[in-house]
N, C-alpha and C positions, 0 to 999 in steps of 0.2 A: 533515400530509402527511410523507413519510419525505423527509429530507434528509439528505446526506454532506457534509461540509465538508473537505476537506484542507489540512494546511499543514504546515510545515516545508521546503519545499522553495530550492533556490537555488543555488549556483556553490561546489562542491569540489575539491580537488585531487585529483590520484591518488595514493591511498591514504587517503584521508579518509572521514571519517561523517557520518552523515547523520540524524536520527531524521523521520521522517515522521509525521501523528496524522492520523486521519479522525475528526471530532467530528458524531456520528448525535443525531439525533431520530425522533420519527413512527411510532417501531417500538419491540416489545419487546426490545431490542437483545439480551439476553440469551438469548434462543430461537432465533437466526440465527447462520450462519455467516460469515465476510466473507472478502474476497480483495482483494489489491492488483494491480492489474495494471499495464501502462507500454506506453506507443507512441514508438516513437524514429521521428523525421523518415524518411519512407517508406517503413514500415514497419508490420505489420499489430500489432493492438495483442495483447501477450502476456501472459499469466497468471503472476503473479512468486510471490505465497506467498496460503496461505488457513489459514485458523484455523477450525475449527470451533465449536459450543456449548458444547462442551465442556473446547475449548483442545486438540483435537487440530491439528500444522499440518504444511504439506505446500509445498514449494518446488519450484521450478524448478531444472532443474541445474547452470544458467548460477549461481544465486544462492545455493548450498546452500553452508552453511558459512558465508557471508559475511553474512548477514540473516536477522532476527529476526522474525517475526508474534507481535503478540501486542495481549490485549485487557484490558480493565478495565473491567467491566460494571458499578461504582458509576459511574464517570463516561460511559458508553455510547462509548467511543472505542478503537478499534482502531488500534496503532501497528506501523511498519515502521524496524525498525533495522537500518542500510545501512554496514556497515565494510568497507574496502578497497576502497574505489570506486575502478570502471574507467572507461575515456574510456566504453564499451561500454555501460555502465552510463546513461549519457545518456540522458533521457527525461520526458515528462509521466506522472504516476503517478498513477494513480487506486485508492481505492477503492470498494469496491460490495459488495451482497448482494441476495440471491433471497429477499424474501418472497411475496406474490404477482403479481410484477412485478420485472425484471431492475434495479434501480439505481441508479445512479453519480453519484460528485460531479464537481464542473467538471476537477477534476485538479489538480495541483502540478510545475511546473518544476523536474527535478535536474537541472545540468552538472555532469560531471568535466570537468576542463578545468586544463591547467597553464600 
């Protein structure tokens, strides 16, 4: 069965980084596209970057400039590199993809926070 795993997550300051990794199985990871997205405390959850099959990627405008998508199909894991982190930036991050079915790992806790 397709599973996402997330990690790297935890307590940064502002202006600090972050590297996030979703570690997939169950799929032919190479053939899909993936996306990170994030829900901050009451708040509807928001689409932050997505990488395509081909390594095309595509951000949010909140996080353009500032974070990286990218993927590495020997090891089936799609990473999100998070520099200049803002309080704003606060959030459970998840990744996810659409094979025949929408998804998602449990998520990952980032605080900016000084």
């Amino acid at each position: 069965q397709v599973q996402l795993v997330e990690s790297g997550g935890g307590l940064v300051q502002p202006g600090g980084s972050l590297r996030l990794s979703c570690a997939t199985s169950g799929f032919t990871f190479s053939n899909y596209a993936m996306r990170w997205h994030r829900q901050a405390p009451g708040k509807e959850r928001e689409l932050v970057a997505t990488i395509s099959s081909r390594s095309s990627t595509s951000y949010a405008d909140s996080v353009k400039g500032r974070f990286t998508i990218s993927r590495d199909n020997a090891k089936n894991t799609v990473y999100l590199q998070m520099n200049s982190l803002k309080p704003e930036d606060t959030a459970v991050y998840y990744c996810a993809t659409f094979t025949n079915w929408n998804y998602w790992g449990q998520g990952t806790q980032v605080t900016v926070s000084s």
